[in-house]
C-alpha positions as CSV (number, residue, x, y, z in Angstrom):
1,X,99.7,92.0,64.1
2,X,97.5,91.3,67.0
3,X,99.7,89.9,69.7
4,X,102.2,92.3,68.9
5,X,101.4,94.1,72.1
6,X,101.1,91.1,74.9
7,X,104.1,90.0,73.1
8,X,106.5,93.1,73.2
9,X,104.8,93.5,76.6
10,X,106.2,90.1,77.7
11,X,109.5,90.0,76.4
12,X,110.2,93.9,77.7
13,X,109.0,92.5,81.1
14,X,110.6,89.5,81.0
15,X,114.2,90.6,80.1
16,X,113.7,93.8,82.7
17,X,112.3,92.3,85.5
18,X,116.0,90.5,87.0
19,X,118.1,93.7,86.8
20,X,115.3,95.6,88.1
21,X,114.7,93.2,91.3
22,X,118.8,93.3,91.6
23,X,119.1,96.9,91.4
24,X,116.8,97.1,94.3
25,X,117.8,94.9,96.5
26,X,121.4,96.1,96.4
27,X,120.1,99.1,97.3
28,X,118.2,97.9,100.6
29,X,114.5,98.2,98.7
30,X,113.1,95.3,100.5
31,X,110.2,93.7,101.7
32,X,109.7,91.1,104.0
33,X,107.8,88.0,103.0
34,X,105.5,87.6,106.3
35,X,104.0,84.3,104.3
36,X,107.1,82.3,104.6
37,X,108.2,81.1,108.2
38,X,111.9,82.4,107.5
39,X,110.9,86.1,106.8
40,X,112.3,86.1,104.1
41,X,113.5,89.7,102.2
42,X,112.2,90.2,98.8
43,X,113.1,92.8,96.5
44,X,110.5,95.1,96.2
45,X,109.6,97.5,93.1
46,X,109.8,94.9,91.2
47,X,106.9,96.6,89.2
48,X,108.8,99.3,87.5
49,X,108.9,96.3,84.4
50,X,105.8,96.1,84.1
51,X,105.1,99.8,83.9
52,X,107.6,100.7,81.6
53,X,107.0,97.6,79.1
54,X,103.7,99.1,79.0
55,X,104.7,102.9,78.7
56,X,106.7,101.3,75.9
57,X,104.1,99.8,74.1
58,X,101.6,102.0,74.4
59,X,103.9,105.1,73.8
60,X,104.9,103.3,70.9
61,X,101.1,102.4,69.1
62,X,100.2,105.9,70.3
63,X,103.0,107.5,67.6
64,X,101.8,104.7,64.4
65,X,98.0,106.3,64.9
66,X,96.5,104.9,67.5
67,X,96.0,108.8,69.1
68,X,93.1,107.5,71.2
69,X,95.6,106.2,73.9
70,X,97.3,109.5,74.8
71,X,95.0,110.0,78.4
72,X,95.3,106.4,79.0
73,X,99.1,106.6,78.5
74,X,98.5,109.6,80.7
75,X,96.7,108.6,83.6
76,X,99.1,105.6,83.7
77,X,102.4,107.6,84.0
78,X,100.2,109.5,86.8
79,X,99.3,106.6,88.8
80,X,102.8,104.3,88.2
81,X,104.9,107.9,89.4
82,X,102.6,108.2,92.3
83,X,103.1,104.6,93.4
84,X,107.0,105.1,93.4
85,X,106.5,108.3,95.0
86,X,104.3,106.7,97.6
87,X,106.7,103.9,98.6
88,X,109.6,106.3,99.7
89,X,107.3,109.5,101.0
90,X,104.1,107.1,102.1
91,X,101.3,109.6,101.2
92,X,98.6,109.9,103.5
93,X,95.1,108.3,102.4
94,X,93.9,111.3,101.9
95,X,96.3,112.0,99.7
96,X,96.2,109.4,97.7
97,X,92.5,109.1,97.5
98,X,92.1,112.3,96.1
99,X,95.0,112.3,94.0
100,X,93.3,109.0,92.0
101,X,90.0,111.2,91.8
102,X,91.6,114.0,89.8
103,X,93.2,111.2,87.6
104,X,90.0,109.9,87.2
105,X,88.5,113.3,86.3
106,X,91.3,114.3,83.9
107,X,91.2,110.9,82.1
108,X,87.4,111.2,81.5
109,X,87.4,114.6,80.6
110,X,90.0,113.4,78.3
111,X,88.3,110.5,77.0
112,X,85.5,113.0,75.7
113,X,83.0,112.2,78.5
114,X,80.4,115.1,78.9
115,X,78.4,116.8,81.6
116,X,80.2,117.6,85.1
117,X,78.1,114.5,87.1
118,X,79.3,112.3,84.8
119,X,82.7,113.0,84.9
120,X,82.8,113.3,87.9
121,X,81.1,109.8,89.2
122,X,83.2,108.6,86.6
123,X,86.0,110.2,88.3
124,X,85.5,108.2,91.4
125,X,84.7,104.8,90.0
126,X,88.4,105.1,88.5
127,X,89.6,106.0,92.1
128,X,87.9,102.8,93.6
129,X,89.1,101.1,90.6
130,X,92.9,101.7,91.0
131,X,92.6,101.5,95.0
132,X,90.7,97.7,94.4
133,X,93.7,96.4,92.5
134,X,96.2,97.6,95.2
135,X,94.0,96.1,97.8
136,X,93.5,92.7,96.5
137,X,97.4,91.7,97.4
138,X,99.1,90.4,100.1
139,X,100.4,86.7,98.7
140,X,102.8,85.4,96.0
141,X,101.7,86.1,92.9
142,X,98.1,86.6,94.0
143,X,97.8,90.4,92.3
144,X,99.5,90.0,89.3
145,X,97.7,86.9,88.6
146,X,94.5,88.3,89.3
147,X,95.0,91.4,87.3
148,X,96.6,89.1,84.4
149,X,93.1,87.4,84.2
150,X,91.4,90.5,84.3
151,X,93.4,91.7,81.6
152,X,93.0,89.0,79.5
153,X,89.3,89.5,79.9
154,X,89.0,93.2,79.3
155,X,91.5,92.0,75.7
156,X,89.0,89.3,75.0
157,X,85.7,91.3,75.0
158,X,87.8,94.5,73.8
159,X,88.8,91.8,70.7
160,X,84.7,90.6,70.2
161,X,83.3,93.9,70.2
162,X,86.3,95.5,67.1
163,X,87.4,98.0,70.3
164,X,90.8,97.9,68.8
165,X,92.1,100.6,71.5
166,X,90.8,98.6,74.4
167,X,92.2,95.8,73.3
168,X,95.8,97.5,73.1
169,X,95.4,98.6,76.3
170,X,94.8,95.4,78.0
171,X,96.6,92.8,75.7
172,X,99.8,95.1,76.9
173,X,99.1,94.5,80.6
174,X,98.2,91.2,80.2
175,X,101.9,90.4,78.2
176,X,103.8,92.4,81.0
177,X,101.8,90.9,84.0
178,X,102.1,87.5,82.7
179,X,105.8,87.9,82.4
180,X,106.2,89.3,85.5
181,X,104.1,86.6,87.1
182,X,107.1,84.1,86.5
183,X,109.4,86.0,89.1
184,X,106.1,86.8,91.3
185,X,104.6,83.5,91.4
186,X,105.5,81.1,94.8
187,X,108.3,81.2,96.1
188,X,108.3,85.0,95.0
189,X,111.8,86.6,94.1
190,X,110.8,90.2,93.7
191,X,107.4,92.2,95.2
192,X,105.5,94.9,92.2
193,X,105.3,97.2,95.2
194,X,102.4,99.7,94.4
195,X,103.7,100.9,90.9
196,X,102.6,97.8,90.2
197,X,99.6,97.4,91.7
198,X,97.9,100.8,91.4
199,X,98.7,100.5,87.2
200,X,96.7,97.4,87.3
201,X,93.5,99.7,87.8
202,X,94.7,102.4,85.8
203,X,94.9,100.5,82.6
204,X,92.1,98.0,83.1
205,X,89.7,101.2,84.2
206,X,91.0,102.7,81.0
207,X,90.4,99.9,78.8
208,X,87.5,99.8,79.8
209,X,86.1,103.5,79.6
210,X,87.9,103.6,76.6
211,X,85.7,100.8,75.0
212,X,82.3,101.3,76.7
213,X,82.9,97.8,78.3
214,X,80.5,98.5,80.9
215,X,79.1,95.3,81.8
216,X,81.8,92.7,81.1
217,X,83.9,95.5,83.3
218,X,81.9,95.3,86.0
219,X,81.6,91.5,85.8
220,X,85.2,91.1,85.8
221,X,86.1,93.8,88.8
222,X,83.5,92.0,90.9
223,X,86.1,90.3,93.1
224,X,88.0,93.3,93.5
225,X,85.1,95.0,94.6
226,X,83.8,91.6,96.9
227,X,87.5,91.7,98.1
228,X,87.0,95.4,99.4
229,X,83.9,95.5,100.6
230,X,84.9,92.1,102.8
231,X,87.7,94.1,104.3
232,X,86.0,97.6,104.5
233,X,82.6,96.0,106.3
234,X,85.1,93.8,108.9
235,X,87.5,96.4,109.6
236,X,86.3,99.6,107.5
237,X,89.5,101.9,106.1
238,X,92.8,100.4,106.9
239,X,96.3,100.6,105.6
240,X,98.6,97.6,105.2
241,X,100.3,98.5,108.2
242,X,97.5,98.2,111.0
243,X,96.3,94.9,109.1
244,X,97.0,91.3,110.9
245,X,99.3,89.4,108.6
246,X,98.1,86.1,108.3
247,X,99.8,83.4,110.3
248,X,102.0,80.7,108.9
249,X,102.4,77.5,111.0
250,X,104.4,73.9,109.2
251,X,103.9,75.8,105.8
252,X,99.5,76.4,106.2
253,X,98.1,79.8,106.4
254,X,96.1,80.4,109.1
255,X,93.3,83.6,110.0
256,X,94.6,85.6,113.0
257,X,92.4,86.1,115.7
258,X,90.1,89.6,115.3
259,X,91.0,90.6,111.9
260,X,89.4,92.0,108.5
261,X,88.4,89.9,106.2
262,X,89.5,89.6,102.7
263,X,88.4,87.4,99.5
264,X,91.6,85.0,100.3
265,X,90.7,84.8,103.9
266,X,87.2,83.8,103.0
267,X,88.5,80.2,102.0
268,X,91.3,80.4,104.9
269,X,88.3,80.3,107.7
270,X,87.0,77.0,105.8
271,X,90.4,75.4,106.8
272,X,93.6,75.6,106.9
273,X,95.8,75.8,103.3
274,X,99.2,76.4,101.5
275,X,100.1,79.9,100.2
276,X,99.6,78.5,96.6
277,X,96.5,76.5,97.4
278,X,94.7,80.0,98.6
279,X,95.9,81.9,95.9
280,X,95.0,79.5,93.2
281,X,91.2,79.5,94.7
282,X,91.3,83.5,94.2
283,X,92.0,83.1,90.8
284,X,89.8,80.4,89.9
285,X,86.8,82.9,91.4
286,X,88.1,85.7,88.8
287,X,88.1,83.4,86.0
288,X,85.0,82.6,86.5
289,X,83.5,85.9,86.4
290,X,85.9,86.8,83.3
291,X,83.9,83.9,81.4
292,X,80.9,85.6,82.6
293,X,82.0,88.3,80.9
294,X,83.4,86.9,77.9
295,X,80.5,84.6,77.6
296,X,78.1,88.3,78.1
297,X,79.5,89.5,74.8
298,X,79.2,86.4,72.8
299,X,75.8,86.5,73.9
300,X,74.7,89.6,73.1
């Protein structure tokens, strides 16, 4: 059945995602909300739904023959573990660079890539790739929505061009993050947290290696990579911590004096707007590139 993944996906996300966010927060695994003028505390972790729906799924098409998705499945316990590990230890950048880059390798040696350049460029593409999707965040619902229309896209061009295993891939992430969506969108009750960021990369990068979907997966990471290059060429590498949050005032966003730059903030120095206003632009400017891509392979 062809929506059997984004289905399963959704309904595994959707039914884990409240006990999840509860167990958390009970537990003090919070974040604070710096978007709302009450500071409010938000459950954070909320992720760990998404990436075990999609463990779940996957695991489970892997074991009926789909035997292509073992490194995917791989790299994607790799990256979700690290992000957990991440949010209690808080690896260095170093470390966490270079840990994406021999997930990268692994998953293209895997994948049956050959020559050592290759794999290795390759290699680092996947790092950038799983660093973007963590990067573009910051605002309710803003990441999982983003990466939900990426997902979509990546399923949609998988689903044109017969790549059946792409299109497993990122039909499952599009199912979980649409569920999840619900309980991240504005007023957000629960936070991914990096395990659900960083997996966003993972699967999409995989999806698309996996399928050859070179073009339509560069058309539809070019706000991720617009996003990063705004923030590295205004403030070059940064963690979350040193960055300005941006300041609310009678429920408008507004830029902080001498900050970085960022795809949201882009429409924030034309004026003034609402959380959801911003956040809705950023996904209007990945839609349209995932048409782009969509549109590429009807095309062609």
């Amino acid at each position: 059945m062809l929506l059997l993944p984004f289905l399963s996906a959704f309904i595994l996300t959707f039914i884990a995602t409240p006990p999840v966010a509860k167990f958390f927060f009970n537990r003090g695994v919070v974040g604070v909300d710096l978007h709302k003028e009450g500071k409010i505390k938000v459950p954070e972790l909320g992720g760990i739904s998404v990436f075990f729906a999609t463990l779940v799924v996957l695991t489970y098409h892997y074991f009926i023959g789909a035997g292509e998705l073992l490194f995917p499945i791989l790299a994607l316990i790799m990256i979700g573990t690290l992000g957990i590990i991440d949010h209690y230890t808080r690896l260095s950048a170093v470390q966490k660079i270079s840990s994406f880059y021999v997930i990268g390798v692994f998953l293209t040696w895997g994948l049956g890539f050959k020559g050592v350049a290759t794999i290795l460029i390759i290699g680092f593409l996947f790092m950038a790739a799983v660093n973007f999707t963590n990067m573009l965040a910051g605002f309710n619902g803003l990441e999982i929505g983003t990466g939900a229309i990426a997902s979509l896209g990546i399923a949609a061009t998988a689903y044109l061009t017969g790549e059946i295993h792409s299109f497993i891939i990122a039909s499952t992430m599009a199912g979980a993050l649409l569920a999840f969506l619900y309980y991240n969108r504005f007023p957000a009750s629960v936070f991914p947290g990096d395990v659900g960021t960083l997996i966003i990369g993972s699967a999409l990068f995989s999806s698309i290696l996996l399928g050859r979907l070179y073009i339509p997966g560069l058309l539809i990471f070019t706000p991720y990579i617009a996003d990063a290059a705004l923030k590295f060429s205004s403030a070059g590498v940064m963690s979350r911590e040193t960055q300005k949050p941006t300041e609310v005032r009678d429920g408008k966003l507004y830029i902080p004096k001498d900050t970085n730059l960022s795809l949201a903030r882009l429409f924030l120095r034309q004026k003034a707007m609402s959380e959801k206003e911003v956040v809705r632009r950023v996904w209007m400017v990945e839609a349209f590139f995932t048409a782009l891509a969509v549109a590429y392979e009807v095309i062609i």
